[in-house]
N, C-alpha and C positions, 0 to 999 in steps of 0.2 A: 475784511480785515485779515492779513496775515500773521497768523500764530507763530511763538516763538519756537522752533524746532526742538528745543530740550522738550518740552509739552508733549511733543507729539504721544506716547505712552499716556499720559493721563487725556487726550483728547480721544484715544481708542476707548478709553475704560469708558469714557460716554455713552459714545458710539454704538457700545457693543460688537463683539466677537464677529467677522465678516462670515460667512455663508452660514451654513441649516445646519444642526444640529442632527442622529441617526433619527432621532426620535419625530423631528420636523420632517426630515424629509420622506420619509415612509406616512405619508399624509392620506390613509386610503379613501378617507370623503374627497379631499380635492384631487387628488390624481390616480387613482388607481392603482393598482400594482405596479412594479418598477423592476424590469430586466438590470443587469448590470449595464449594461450600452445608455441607461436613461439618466448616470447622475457618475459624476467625478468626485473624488476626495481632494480637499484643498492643499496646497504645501501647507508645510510647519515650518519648523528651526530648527537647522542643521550643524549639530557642535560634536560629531563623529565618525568617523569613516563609511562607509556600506560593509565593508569587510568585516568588521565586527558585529553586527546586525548580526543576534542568536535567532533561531527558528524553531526552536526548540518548542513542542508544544505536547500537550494528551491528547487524544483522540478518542481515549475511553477513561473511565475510571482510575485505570492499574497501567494505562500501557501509553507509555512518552518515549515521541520518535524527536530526531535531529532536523526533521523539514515536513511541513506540513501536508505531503503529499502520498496520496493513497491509487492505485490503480484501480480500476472499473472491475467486478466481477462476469466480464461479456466474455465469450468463446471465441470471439476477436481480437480480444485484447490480455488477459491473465491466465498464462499458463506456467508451466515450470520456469521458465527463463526470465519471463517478465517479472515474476514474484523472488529471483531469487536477485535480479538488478536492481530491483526497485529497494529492495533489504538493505543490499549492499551499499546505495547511493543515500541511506537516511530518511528514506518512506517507507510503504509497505506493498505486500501485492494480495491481492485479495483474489481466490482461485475458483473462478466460475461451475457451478453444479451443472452445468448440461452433459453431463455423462453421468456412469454408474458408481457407486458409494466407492465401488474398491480403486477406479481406476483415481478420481477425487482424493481419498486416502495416500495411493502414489504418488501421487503428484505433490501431495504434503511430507514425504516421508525424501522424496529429493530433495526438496528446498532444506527440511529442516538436517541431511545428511551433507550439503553443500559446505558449510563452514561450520566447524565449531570448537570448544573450546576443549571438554577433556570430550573423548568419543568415547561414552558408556555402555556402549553395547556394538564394539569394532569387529567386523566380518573376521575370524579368526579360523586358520585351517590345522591340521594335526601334521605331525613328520609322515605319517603316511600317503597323506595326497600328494597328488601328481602335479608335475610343472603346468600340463592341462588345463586343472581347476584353479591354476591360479591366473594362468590366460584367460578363462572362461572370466573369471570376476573384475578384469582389465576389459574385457569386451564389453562387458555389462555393464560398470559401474566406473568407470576410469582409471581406475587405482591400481598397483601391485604390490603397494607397501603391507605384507599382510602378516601379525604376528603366528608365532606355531606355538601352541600349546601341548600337553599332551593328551589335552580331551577332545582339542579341537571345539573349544570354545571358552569365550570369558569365564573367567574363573577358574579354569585349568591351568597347570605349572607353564610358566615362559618357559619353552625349551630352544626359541632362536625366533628368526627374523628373514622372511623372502622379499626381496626387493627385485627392483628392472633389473639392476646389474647382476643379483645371482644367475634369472632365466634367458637372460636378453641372449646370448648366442648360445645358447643350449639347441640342439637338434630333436633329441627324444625325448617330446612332450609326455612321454608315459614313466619318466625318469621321478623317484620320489624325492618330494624334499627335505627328507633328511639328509640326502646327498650333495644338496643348493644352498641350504637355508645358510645364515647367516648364526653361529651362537654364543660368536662375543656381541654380549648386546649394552647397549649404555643404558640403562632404566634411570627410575624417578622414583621413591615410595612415596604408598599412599599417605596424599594427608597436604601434599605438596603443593604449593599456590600455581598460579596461573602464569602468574610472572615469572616464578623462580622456573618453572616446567620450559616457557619460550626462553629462557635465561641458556639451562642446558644445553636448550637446542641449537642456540645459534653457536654456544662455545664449542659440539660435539658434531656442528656440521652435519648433523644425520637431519634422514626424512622423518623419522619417527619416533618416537619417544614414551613407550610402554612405562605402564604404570602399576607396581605393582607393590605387594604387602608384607607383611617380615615372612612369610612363607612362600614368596616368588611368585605367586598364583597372579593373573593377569587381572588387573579390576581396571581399564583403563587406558587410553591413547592419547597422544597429541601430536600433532602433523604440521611440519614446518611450513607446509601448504596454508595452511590455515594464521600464521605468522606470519606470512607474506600478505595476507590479503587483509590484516590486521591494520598492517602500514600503508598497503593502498588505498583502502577503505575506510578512514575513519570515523566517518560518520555513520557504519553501518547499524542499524537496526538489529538487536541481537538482547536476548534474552538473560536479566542480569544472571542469575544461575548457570545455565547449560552453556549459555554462552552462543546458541547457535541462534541464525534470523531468525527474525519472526515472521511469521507468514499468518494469513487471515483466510475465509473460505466460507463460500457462502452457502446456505440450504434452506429450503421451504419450510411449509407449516404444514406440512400431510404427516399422520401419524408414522410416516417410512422414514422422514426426514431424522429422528430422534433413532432407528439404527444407524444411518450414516453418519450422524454427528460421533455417536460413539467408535463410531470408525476413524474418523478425525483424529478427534481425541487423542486417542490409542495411539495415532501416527506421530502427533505431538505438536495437535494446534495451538496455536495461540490465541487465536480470536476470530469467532463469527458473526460472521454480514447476516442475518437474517434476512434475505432477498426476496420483496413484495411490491409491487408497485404502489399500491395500497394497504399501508402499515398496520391501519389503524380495524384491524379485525379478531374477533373473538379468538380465531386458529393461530393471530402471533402473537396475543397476550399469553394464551396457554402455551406456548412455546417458549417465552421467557422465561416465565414462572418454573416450566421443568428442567431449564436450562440451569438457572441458580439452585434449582432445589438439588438435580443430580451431581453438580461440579463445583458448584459453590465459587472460590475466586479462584480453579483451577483453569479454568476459561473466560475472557471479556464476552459481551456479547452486545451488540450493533443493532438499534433494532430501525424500522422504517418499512417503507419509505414515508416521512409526513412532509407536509405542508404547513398546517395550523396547531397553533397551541393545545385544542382540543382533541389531535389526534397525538398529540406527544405526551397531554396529561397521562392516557391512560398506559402508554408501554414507560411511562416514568414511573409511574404506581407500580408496572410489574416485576421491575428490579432489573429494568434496562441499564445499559453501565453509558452506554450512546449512541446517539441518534440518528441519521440516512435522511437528507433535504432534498426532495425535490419531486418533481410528479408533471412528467411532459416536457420538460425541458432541454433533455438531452438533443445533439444532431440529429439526429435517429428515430426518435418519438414521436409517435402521432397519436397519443393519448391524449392531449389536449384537444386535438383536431376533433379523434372521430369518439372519444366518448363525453367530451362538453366539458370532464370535470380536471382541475389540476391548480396552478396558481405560476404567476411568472415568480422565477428564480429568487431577484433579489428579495419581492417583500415576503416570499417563504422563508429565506434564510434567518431573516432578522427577528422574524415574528416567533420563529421557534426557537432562535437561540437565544434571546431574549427571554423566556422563558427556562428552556432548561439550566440555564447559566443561574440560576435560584436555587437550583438544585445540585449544583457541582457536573451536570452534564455534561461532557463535550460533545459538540454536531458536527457532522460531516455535509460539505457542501455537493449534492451528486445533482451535474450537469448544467449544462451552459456555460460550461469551462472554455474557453479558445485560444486564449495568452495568457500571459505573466499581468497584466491587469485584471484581468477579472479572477484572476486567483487572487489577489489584494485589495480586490473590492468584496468578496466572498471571507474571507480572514476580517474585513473592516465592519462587516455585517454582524459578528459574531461567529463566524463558524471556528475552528479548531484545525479545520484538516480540508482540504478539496479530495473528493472520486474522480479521476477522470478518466474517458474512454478514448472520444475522438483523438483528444489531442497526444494519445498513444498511440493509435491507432495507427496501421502501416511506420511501425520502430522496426526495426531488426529483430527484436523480441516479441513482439505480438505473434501471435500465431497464424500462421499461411502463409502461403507461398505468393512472392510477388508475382507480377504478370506484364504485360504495356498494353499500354492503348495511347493512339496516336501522340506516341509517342514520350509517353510519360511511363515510370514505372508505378505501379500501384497494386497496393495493399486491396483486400473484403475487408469489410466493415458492414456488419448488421446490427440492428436492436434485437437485440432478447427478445421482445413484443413481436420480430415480425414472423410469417407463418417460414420463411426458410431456418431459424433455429429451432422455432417452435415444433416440426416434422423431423429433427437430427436423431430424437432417440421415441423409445417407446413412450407413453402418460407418465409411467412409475418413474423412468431416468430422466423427464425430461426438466428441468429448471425452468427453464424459460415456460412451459406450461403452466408451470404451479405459480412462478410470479408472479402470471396472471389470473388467476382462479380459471383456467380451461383446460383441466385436463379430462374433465367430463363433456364439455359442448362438441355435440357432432361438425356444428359447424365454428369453425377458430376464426375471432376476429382480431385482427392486426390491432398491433400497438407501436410497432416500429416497420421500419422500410429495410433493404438489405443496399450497399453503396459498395464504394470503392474511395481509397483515400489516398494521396502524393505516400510514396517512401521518403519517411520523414532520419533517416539513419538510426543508429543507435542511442538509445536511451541513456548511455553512459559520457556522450555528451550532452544529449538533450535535457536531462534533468537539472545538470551543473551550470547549465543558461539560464532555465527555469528560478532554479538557487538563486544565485546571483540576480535576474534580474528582481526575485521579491524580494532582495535584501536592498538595492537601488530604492523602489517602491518606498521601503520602510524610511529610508533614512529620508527620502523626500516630501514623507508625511513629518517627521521629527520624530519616527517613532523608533528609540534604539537595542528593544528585543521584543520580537511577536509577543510572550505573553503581560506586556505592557500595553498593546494597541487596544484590546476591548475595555478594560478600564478608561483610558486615555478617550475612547469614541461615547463612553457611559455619560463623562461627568462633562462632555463638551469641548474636549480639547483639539482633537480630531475633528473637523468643520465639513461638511458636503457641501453642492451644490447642484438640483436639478438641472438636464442636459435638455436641450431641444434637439427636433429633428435638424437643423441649420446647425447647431453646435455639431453635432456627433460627425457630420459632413468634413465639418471645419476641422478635426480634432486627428481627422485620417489623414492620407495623403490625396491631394488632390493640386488639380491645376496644370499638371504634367503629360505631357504627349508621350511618355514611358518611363519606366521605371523600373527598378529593382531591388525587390524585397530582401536583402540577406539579414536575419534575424542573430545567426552569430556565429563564430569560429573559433 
């Protein structure tokens, strides 16, 4: 018998809802664990653009980025450059410990010197230094916009202003600046907004805009530099205070690790990865615990790596702020392989964020990242935020030097776990040691492999693909801002479907005597 089409609505209410539910399909008696590649998110209904799709999400307790994207703490992948693009582009960059506390420290103290809002502590020189020392600090740090006080530091009387154009054809670099300097200066006093400060600047045409108090004395910069990358930028990742990115950094659980954190700190971190491949141990609960007891909410802190509920109870109890998913999963990793123990991707995502999400936790998806799908199958899971290494791996930014081989160019790419990072520095410097608990076994056993990866360009396009395509993603779920989706997959609205091996076939490209992949421009 053919139903009347008006009906059709109430013959679904029948029916029931077409595919699985999260809760269904995460089925661990009848199927086992489930990689992202094992199961699709079904459409929804579509009544708004992709371009308005927010991404907006926490990642921790205190700390909400413009797109849910985090870089890997590998010494392949997060160094200065990569953490200060990723800021920039509305993620974050998380800055790997395989070196020592101070150079770590540097490397936070660039990122957080790269952009910012007032500059509270600006490299300042006296009338008496030389055109020299203000080249030396253009060779070092990029800059020459430098104010003169006359202590030759913040807080000293503004006596003038060296810029390119005073030294730019000067011949005798031993010439002083009070000969150069600049001492009609446009200021700002103290007290003055953010807005009203870029207001000035654009009216007064100048690079710099010192800031100072009814008694002239220097408290203060802002750099039209930094106004420019305002407008380019707008998504960037930036700390509502200081105004400058934010940046993340990761460190072990050896009693060494709590000096380097205060060295962080000091430089002006935002937030730490607590980096372990196995989360759930007595050395990074007591690393929680002093992490909140010494800094309190002066710092977030990340803690993992888990898989199961049981290992996330206890860094929840220890005043984790969130949480690191994954164990073997990465391109890289042969923990699953050669120590037996870990869990596939997706049903760890679920099953811990599921849980934390009780508790106001947010979870970080780390590994088995490859597209823009399975970061929206990882976000549909419950997670907050995806780590990714590979699919950074070989940017413009990652760290190394490319190379060829038969004729491709190519990126290094190692795991942390494998014995080539693991031999980079001494036991005490070494991170990738301590992720592992070896920095005492005479003999080191592998946890990752060392590879080579396609130069993938610059991350300044890649991530804006990445963007856009999770916001496609969303809207083709019916979902019209990320932190609507985990609700939305809670109460049933969001529908799954288990994949077979023949589906997942079907779902690629196939059929074709050639082909070409171009993912976007």
């Amino acid at each position: 018998m053919t139903l009347d089409p008006k009906l059709a609505h109430q013959e679904l209410e029948k029916m029931g809802k077409d595919g699985l539910s999260a809760a269904d399909l995460i089925d661990l008696k009848g199927r086992g664990g489930l990689t992202y590649n094992d199961f699709l998110i079904l459409p929804g209904y579509i009544n708004f653009p992709a371009d308005t799709v927010s991404l907006e999400t926490k990642i921790t307790r205190n700390i909400t980025l413009k797109s849910p994207l985090m870089s890997s703490p590998m010494d392949t992948v997060t160094e200065v450059d990569m953490a200060i693009t990723m800021a920039l582009l509305g993620g974050i960059g998380i800055l790997h410990n395989n070196c020592t506390p101070d150079e770590q420290a540097a490397m936070v103290k660039k990122v957080k010197k790269f952009e910012n809002g007032f500059i509270t502590d600006p490299i300042c020189l006296s009338a008496k230094h030389k055109i020299k020392d203000v080249l030396d600090i253009k060779n070092r740090l990029g800059f020459a916009g430098i104010p003169i006080t006359d202590s030759g530091k913040v807080g000293g009387k503004l006596v003038g202003i060296v810029t390119n154009r005073d030294i730019g054809f000067r011949e005798d670099i031993d010439t002083e600046l009070s000969d150069v300097m600049t001492t009609e200066v446009v200021t700002a006093r103290h007290g003055v907004t953010l807005a009203e400060a870029n207001r000035i600047l654009r009216e007064s045409k100048k690079g710099k805009l010192p800031i100072v108090d009814a008694e002239n004395n220097l408290v203060s910069l802002v750099a039209r530099s930094d106004l420019l990358k305002n407008r380019d930028y707008p998504w960037a990742s930036k700390h509502p205070q200081t105004k400058q990115l934010l940046v993340g950094a990761a460190i072990g659980t050896r009693p060494g690790d709590r000096g380097r954190l205060a060295k962080l700190v000091e430089a002006g971190l935002d937030l730490v990865v607590i980096d372990s491949s196995q989360g759930n141990s007595s050395f990074q609960i007591d690393m929680v615990k002093h992490i909140k007891e010494t800094y309190g909410d002066r710092i977030d802190v990340i803690a993992g790596n888990v898989v199961t509920r049981d290992q996330a109870a206890n860094l929840i109890a220890a005043g984790a702020d969130g949480l690191r998913i994954g164990m073997g999963s990465g391109s890289i990793c042969i923990t699953q392989e050669v120590m037996a123990v870990g869990r596939p991707q997706g049903t760890g995502v679920f099953q811990v964020s599921q849980f934390a999400r009780k508790f106001g936790i947010p979870t970080v998806a780390d590994g088995g990242i490859s597209n823009v799908g399975h970061i929206a199958k990882a976000l549909s899971l419950g997670a907050s935020c995806v780590m990714m290494g590979s699919l950074l791996a070989g940017t413009t930014e990652a760290p190394g030097e490319y190379f060829f081989l038969d004729g491709k160019r190519l990126k290094k790419y190692r795991g942390m776990g494998s014995l080539d990072a693991m031999e980079k520095n001494d036991s005490d410097n070494s991170g990738s040691q301590a992720r592992y608990f070896s920095e005492s076994d005479k003999v080191k056993v592998a946890q990752g492999v060392t590879g080579a990866v396609v130069d993938k360009g610059s991350i300044k396009q890649f991530i804006p693909y990445l963007i856009t395509g999770l916001q496609h993603s969303l809207q083709d779920m019916g979902v019209p801002h990320l932190s609507e989706l985990w609700p939305m997959v809670a109460d049933g609205q969001v529908r799954f479907e288990h994949r077979s091996a023949a589906a997942q076939i079907e779902g690629g490209v196939h059929d074709l005597f050639s082909y070409e992949k171009r993912l976007y421009k």
